[in-house]
N, C-alpha and C positions, 0 to 999 in steps of 0.2 A: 763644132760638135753637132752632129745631128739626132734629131728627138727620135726616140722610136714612138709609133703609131700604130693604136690598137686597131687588129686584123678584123675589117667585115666581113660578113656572113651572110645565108640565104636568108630572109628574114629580117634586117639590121634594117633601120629606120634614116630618113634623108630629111634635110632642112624644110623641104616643102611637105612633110608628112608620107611621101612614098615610102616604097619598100622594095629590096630587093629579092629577085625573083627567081635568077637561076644562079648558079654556083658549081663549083668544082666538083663531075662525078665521082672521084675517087677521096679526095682530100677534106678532111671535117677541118672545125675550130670547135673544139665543149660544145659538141657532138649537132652540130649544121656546115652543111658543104662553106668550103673559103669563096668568098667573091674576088674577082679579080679582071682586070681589064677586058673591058667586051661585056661583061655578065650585065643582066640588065635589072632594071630599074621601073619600078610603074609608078608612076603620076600622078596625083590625082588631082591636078591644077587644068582644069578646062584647057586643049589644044596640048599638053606636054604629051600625055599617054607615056607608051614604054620606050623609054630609050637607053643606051649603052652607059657604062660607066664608063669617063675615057681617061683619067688619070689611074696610075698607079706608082706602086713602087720601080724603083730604079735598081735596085739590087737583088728582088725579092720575089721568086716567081712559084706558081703553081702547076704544076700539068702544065707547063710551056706557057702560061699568062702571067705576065706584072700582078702582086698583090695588091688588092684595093686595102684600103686604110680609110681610118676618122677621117675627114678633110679631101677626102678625095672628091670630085666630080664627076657628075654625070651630065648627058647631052642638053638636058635640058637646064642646065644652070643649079641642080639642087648638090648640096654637097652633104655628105655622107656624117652620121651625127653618132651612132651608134656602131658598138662593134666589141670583141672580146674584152673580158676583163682583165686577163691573164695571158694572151698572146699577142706581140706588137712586134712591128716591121718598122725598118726604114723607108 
């Protein structure tokens, strides 16, 4: 059985303290754009800076992008900690 996984958002917080930064023009979660594969991420760990989110969902897409989730990663090794309360993906 697989868990669902609550859907991040522009604004949603990462293991190293980042946040992400751009998101779904059309698409909210309880009203900030859905983040999803590609949307990025800022750093604030000296040398990370911004870089992409590159997991997401496998079933689960937005505007043509994989949904990012809790637990997802981004390029710089931080994985995604925050995210809706009430909306979750595979």
């Amino acid at each position: 059985m697989i868990m669902a996984r609550p859907q991040a958002r522009l604004g949603d917080i990462s293991s190293h303290g980042g946040v992400i930064i751009t998101g779904a023009m059309r698409t909210v979660v309880n009203g900030r754009p859905a983040a999803r594969l590609g949307d990025l991420h800022a750093c604030p760990i000296p040398g990370h800076g911004v870089t992409p989110i590159v997991t997401g969902s496998l079933d689960t897409t937005t505007e043509g992008m994989p949904n990012a989730r809790i637990g997802d990663v981004t390029a710089c090794g931080a994985v995604i900690v925050t995210g809706s309360l009430d909306t979750t993906d595979n």
